[in-house]
C-alpha positions as CSV (number, residue, x, y, z in Angstrom):
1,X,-4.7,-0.7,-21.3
2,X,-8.3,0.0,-22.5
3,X,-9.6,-2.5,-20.8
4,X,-8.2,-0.7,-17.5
5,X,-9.1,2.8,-18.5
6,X,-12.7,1.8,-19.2
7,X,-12.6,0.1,-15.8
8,X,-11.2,3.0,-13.7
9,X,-13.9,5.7,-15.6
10,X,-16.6,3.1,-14.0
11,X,-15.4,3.0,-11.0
12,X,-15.1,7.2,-11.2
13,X,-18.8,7.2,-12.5
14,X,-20.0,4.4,-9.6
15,X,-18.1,6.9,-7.0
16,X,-20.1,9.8,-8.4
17,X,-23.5,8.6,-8.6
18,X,-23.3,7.5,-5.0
19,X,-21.7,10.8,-3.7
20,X,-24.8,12.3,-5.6
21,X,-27.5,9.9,-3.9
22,X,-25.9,10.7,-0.7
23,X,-23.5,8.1,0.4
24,X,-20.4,10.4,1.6
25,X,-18.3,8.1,1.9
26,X,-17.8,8.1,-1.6
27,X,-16.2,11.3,-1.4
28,X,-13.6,9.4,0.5
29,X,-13.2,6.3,-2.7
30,X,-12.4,9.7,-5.1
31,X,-10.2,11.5,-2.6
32,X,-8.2,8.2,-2.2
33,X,-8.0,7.3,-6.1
34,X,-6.7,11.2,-6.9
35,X,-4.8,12.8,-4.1
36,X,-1.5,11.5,-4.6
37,X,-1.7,11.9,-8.6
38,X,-3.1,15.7,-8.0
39,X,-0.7,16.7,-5.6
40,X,2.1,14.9,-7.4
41,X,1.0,16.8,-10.5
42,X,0.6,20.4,-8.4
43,X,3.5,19.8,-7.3
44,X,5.4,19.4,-10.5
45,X,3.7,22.7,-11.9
46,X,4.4,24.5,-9.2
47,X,7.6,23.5,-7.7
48,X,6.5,24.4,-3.9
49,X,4.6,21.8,-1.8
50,X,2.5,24.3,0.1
51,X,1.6,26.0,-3.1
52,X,0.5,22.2,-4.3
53,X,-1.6,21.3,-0.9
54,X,-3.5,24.5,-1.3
55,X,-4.1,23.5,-4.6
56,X,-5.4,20.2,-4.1
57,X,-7.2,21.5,-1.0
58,X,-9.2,23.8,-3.6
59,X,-9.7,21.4,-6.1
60,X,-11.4,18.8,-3.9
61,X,-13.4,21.6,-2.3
62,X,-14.4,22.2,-6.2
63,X,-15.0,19.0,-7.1
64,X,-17.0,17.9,-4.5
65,X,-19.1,21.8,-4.9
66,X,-20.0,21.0,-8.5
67,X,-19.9,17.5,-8.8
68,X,-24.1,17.5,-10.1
69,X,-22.5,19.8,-12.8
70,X,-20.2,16.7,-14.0
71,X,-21.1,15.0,-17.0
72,X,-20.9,11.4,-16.8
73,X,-20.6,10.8,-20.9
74,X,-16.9,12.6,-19.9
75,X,-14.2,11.3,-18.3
76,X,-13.9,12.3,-14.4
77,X,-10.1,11.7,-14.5
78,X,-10.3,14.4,-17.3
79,X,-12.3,16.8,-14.9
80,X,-10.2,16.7,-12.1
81,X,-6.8,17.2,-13.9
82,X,-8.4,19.8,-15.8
83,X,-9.6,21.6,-12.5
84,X,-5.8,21.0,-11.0
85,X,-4.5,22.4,-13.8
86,X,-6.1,25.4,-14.3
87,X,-5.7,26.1,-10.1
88,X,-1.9,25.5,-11.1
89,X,-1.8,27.8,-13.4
90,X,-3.9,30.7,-11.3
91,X,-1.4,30.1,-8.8
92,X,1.0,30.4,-11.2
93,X,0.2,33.8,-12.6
94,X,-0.5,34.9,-9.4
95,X,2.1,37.9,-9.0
96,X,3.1,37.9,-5.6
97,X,4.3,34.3,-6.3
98,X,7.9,34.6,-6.4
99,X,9.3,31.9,-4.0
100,X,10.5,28.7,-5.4
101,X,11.0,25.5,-3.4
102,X,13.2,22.3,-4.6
103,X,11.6,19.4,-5.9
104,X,13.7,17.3,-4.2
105,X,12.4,18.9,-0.9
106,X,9.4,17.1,-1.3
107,X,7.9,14.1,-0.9
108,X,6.6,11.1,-3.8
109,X,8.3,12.7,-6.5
110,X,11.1,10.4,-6.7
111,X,13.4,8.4,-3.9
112,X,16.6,10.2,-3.5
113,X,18.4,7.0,-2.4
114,X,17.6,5.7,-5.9
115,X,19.4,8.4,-7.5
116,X,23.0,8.8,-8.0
117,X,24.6,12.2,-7.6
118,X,24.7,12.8,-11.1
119,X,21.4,12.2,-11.7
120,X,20.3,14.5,-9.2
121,X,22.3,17.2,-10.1
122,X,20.8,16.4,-13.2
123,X,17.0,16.7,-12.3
124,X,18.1,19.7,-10.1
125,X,18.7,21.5,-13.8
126,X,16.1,20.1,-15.3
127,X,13.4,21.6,-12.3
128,X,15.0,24.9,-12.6
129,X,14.9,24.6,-16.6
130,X,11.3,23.9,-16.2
131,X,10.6,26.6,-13.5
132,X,11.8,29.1,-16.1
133,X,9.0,28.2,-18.5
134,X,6.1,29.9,-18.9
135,X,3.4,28.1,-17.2
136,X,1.3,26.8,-20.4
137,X,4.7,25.1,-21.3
138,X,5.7,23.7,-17.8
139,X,1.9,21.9,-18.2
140,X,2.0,20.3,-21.2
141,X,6.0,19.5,-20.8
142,X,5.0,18.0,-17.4
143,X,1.3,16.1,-18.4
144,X,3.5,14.3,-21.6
145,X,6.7,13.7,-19.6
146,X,6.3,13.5,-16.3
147,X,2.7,12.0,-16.2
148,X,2.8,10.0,-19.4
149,X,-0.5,11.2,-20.7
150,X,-1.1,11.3,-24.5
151,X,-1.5,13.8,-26.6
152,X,-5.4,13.3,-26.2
153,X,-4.9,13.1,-23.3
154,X,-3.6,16.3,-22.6
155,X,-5.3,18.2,-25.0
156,X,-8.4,17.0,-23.2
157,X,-7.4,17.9,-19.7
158,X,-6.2,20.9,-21.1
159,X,-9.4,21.5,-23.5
160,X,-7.3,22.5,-26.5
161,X,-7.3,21.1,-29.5
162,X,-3.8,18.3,-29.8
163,X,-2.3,20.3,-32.7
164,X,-1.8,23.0,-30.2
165,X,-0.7,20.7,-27.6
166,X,1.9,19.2,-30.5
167,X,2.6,22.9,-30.9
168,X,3.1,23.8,-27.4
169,X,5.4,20.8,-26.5
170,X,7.5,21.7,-29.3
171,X,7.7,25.1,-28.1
172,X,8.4,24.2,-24.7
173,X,11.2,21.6,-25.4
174,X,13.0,24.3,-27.6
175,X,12.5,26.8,-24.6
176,X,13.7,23.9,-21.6
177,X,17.0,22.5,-24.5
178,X,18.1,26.1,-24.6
179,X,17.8,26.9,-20.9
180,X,19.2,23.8,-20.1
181,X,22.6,24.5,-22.6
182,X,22.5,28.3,-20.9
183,X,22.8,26.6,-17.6
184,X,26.0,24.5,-19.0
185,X,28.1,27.3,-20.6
């Protein structure tokens, strides 16, 4: 697993360097490495696939706007989920946000046919559940569950320190286990 994550952070920093000494398509090797995970990861923040496009519409724009500010002793991966992230968030806290689509409505989250009925009642709960957190929680419950990351990992991406990560996602589990009983009774 090291071995691949060193690989894939060269490969990030080869991308860079030749975006930067002017071969575009390399803007098209990073666009194809992170636009499924971003969008996937937008989407699960946000819950609305427009809302997750626009998202990953700005974030490239971003990235590919301040890429000579990048530090290559970082991790790129880092960058970018940090910048979708953060544009999750805004769109989050954005107050005339109120409309909420299924998750189920859109597409590479997960294959419908695969799922019983049961289980997607169940994941319909558990999206509303996670809708209802605040959206500080729905990032770090959805970066260590959904995504897998670590808790470096997310503290990283997140640039908080992983006791308040640990602290969050205990938060945020006590928060999604009580919504989820509310929606049962």
């Amino acid at each position: 697993m090291e071995q691949t994550t060193q690989m894939a952070d060269e490969r990030d920093r080869a991308l860079v360097r030749e975006y930067l000494e002017g071969q575009r398509d390399a803007a098209t090797g990073l666009v194809d490495r992170y636009h499924k995970r971003l969008y996937n990861l937008a989407l699960r923040l946000l819950a609305n696939a427009q809302d997750a496009e626009d998202v990953i519409q700005t974030v490239f724009f971003n990235v590919f706007e301040k890429l000579r500010t990048f530090d290559p002793r970082y991790r790129f991966f880092s960058w970018i989920y940090r910048m979708t992230v953060n544009e999750s968030l805004n769109v989050l806290k954005r107050p005339s946000r109120k409309r909420m689509m299924a998750l189920d409505d859109a597409p590479d989250i997960a294959a419908p046919a695969l799922r019983s009925s049961g289980a997607t009642d169940a994941r319909d709960r558990i999206d509303q559940a996670l809708a209802r957190l605040k959206p500080d929680d729905r990032a770090v419950v959805v970066l260590k569950h959904l995504e897998a990351f670590s808790y470096e990992e997310i503290a990283d991406v997140l640039g908080i320190p992983v006791r308040t990560v640990k602290s969050r996602l205990f938060t945020a589990r006590e928060r999604l286990r009580l919504t989820l009983r509310e929606q049962v009774e």
